[in-house]
C-alpha positions in Angstrom: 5.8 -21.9 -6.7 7.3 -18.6 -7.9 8.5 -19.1 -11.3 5.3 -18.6 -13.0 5.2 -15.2 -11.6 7.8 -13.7 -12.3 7.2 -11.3 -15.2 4.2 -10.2 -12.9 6.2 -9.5 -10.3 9.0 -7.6 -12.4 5.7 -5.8 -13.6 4.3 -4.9 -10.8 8.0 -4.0 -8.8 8.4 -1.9 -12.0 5.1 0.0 -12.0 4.9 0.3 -7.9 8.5 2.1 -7.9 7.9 4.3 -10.6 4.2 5.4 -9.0 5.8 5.9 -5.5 8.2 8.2 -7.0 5.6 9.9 -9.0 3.6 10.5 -6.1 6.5 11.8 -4.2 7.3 14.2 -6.9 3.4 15.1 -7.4 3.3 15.9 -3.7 6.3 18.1 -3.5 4.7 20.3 -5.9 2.5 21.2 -3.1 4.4 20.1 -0.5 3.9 23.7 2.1 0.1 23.2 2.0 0.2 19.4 2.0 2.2 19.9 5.7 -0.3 21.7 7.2 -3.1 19.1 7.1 -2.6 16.6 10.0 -4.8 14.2 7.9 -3.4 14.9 3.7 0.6 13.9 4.5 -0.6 11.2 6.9 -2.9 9.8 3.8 -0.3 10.1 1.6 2.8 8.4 3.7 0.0 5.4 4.1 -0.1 5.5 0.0 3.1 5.4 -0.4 3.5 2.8 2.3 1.3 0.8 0.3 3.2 1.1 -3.0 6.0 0.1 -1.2 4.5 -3.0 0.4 3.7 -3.7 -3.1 7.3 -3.2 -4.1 8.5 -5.4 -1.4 6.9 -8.4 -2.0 6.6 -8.2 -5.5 10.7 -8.3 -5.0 10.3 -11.0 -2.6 8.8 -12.9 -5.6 11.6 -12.2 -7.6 14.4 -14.0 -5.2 15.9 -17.0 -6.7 15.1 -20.1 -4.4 13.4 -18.3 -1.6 10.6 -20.6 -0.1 7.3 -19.9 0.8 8.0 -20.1 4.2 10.5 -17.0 4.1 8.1 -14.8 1.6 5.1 -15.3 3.8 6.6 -14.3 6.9 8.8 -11.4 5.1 4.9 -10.9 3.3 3.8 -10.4 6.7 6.2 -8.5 8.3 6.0 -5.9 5.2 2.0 -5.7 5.6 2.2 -5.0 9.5 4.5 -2.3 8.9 2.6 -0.3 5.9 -0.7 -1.3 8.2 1.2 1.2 11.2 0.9 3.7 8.5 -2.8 3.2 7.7 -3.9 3.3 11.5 -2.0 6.0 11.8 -3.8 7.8 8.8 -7.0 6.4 10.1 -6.6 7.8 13.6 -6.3 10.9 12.4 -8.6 11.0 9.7 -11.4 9.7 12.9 -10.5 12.4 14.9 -10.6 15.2 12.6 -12.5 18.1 13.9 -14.0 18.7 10.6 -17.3 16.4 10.8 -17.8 15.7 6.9 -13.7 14.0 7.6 -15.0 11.6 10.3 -18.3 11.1 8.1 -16.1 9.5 4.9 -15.0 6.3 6.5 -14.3 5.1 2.7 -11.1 8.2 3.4 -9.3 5.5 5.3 -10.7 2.2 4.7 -10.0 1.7 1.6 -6.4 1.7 2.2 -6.5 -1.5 4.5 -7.8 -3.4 1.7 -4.1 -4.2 0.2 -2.5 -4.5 3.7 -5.3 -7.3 4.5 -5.0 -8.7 0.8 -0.9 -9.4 1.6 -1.3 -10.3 5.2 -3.9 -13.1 3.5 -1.4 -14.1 1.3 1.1 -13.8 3.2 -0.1 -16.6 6.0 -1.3 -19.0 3.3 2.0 -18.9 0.9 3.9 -19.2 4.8 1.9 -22.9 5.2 2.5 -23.9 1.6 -0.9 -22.9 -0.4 0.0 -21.3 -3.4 -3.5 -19.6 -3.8 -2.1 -16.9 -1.5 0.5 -16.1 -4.7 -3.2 -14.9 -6.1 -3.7 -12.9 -3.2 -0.5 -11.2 -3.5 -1.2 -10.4 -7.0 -5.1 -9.0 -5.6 -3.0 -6.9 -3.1 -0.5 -5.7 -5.6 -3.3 -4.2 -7.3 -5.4 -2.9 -4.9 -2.3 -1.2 -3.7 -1.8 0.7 -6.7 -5.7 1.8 -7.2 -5.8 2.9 -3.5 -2.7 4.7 -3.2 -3.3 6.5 -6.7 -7.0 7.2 -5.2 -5.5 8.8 -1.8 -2.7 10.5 -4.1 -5.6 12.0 -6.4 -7.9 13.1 -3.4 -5.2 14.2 -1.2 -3.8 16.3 -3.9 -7.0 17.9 -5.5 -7.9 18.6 -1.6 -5.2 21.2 -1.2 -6.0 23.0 -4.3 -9.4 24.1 -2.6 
C-alpha cells in the first residue's frame, strides 16, 4: 500500500524538516519579544508541532514492510500529540484579554485542520482502506500551509 508513495513521502519528510527548522531559526531572530506573548510562542510550538506530525508520518511511510495497521495507530498517536499543542494554543488564544484575539477564531482553527486530516487517515489506513494514504497526503499539506500561515502572522505580529 506504501510503495507508490514513497517519493512523496521523501518529499514531503524533506520539505517538513527543512520548514520546521526554518521556522525555528526565523523565530529566534525575535525570540525576546516572541516570549512575552502568552498566545505568539504557544502558536508557534503548535506550528511546529504540525510540521512535525507531518515529518512523522511522512517517515512512517517510508518504513520498509510496516503495515497499515502499525502506521495508523503510530498516525494517530502522532496527531493526538501535535492536537495537545493546538488546544493548548487555542486555549490561550480564547482567553486572551485582547477582544479582537478571541474575535479571530480562524487564529486557532485553522491549525486543527492537519491534525483532523491525519487522525482521518490515520483510522482508515489502521482498518485497511488505502484512501486514508490520500488523507495523509491532504494533511501533509495542510500542515505545511498552516504552520507557514501561524509562522508568518506570529512573526509579522511582533514587529508591531
Amino acid at each position: 500500500m506504501f510503495e507508490p508513495w514513497s517519493e512523496f513521502n521523501v518529499a514531503m519528510a524533506g520539505a517538513t524538516a527543512a520548514l520546521a527548522g526554518l521556522v525555528i531559526v526565523a523565530a529566534s531572530v525575535n525570540i525576546a519579544e516572541i516570549v512575552k506573548s502568552r498566545t505568539l510562542t504557544a502558536r508557534l510550538l503548535a506550528g511546529i508541532a504540525a510540521l512535525l506530525l507531518a515529518l512523522a508520518v511522512s517517515a512512517l511511510g517510508l518504513i520498509p514492510d510496516i503495515d497499515g495497521p502499525w502506521f495508523g495507530a503510530a498516525a494517530v498517536v502522532a496527531s493526538l500529540l501535535a492536537a495537545v499543542f493546538q488546544v493548548h494554543a487555542t486555549r490561550l488564544i480564547a482567553t486572551d484579554p485582547s477582544p479582537e484575539d478571541r474575535a479571530r477564531p480562524l487564529k486557532y482553527l485553522v491549525g486543527f485542520l492537519p491534525i483532523f486530516a491525519y487522525l482521518a487517515a490515520g483510522v482508515l489506513v489502521w482498518i485497511g482502506h488505502p484512501a486514508g494514504l490520500y488523507l495523509a497526503a491532504a494533511g501533509c499539506l495542510l500542515a505545511i500551509v498552516s504552520a507557514v500561515v501561524v509562522s508568518w502572522v506570529a512573526l509579522v505580529e511582533v514587529l508591531r
